[in-house]
C-alpha positions as a printed Julia matrix, in Angstrom:
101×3 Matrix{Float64}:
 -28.29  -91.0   -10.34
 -30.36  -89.47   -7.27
 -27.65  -89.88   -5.06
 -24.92  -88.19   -7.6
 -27.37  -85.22   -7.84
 -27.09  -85.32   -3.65
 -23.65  -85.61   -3.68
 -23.33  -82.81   -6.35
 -25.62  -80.35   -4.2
 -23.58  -81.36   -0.98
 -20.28  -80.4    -3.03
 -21.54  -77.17   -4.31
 -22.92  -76.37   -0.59
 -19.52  -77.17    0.68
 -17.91  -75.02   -1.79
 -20.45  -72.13   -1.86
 -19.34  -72.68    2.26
 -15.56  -72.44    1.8
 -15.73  -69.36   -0.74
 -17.98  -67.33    2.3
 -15.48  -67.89    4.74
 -12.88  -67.05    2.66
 -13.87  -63.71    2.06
 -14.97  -63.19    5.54
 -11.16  -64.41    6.04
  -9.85  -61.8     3.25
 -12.08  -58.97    4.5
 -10.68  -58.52    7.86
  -7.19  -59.1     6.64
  -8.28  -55.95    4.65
  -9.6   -54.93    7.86
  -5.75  -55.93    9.63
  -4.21  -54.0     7.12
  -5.89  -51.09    7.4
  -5.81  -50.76   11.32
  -2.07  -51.02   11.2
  -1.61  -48.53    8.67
  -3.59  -46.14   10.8
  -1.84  -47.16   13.88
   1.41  -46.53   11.76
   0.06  -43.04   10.28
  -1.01  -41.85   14.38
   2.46  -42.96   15.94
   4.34  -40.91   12.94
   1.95  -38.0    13.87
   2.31  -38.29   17.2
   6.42  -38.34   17.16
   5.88  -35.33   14.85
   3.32  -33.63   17.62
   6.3   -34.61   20.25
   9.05  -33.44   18.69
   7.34  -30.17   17.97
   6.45  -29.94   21.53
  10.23  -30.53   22.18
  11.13  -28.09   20.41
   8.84  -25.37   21.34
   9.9   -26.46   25.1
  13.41  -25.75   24.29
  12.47  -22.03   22.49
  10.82  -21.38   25.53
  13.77  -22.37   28.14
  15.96  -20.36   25.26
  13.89  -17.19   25.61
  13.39  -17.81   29.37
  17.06  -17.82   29.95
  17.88  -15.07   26.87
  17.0   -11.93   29.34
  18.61  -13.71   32.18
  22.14  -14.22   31.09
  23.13  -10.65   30.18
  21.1    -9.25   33.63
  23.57  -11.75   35.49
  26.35  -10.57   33.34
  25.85   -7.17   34.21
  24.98   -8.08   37.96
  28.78   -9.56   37.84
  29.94   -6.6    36.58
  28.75   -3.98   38.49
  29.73   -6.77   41.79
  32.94   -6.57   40.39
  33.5    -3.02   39.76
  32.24   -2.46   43.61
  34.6    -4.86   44.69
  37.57   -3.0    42.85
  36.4     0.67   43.86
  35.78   -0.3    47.12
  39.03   -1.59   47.96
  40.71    1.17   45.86
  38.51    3.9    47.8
  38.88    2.29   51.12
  42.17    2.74   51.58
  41.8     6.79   50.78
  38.39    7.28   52.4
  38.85   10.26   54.63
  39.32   10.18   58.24
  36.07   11.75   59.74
  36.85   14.7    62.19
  36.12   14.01   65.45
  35.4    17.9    66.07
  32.69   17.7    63.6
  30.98   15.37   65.7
């Protein structure tokens, strides 16, 4: 009868044993859990925070290059319209006098 009590105790010991380190087991699944959802929630915010960036890079290139393009269109231009008026003048450009010399 002694030795049933005993064996009763060691049991309940055994099981009060199992039970602790089963919730130590289940808390830092929890714990698991929980760090991968925040790892999850930072890498969404941080593809957010880089495509953001990307795109503010780009507006900037975009308003960079806005002012250039018409300056080099009108750079063109007026290279062009040199180009035609000096060939077209050249030809009746007046002979200087040599007596004004």
């Amino acid at each position: 009868m002694v030795e049933d009590d005993i064996l009763k105790l060691e049991i309940k010991s055994l099981w009060d044993l199992l039970y602790n380190k089963a919730d130590k087991v289940l808390l830092l699944e929890r714990r698991r859990l929980q760090l991968q959802m925040a790892m999850r929630e930072q890498e969404e915010e941080i593809t957010m925070h880089r495509e953001m960036l990307s795109k503010q890079v780009k507006n900037t290139d975009q308003e960079h290059q806005g002012p250039r393009l018409p300056k080099r269109k009108r750079r063109r231009r007026s290279e062009r319209w040199r180009t035609r008026s000096t060939s077209s003048t050249g030809a009746t450009q007046p002979i200087a006098n040599p007596s004004t010399k």
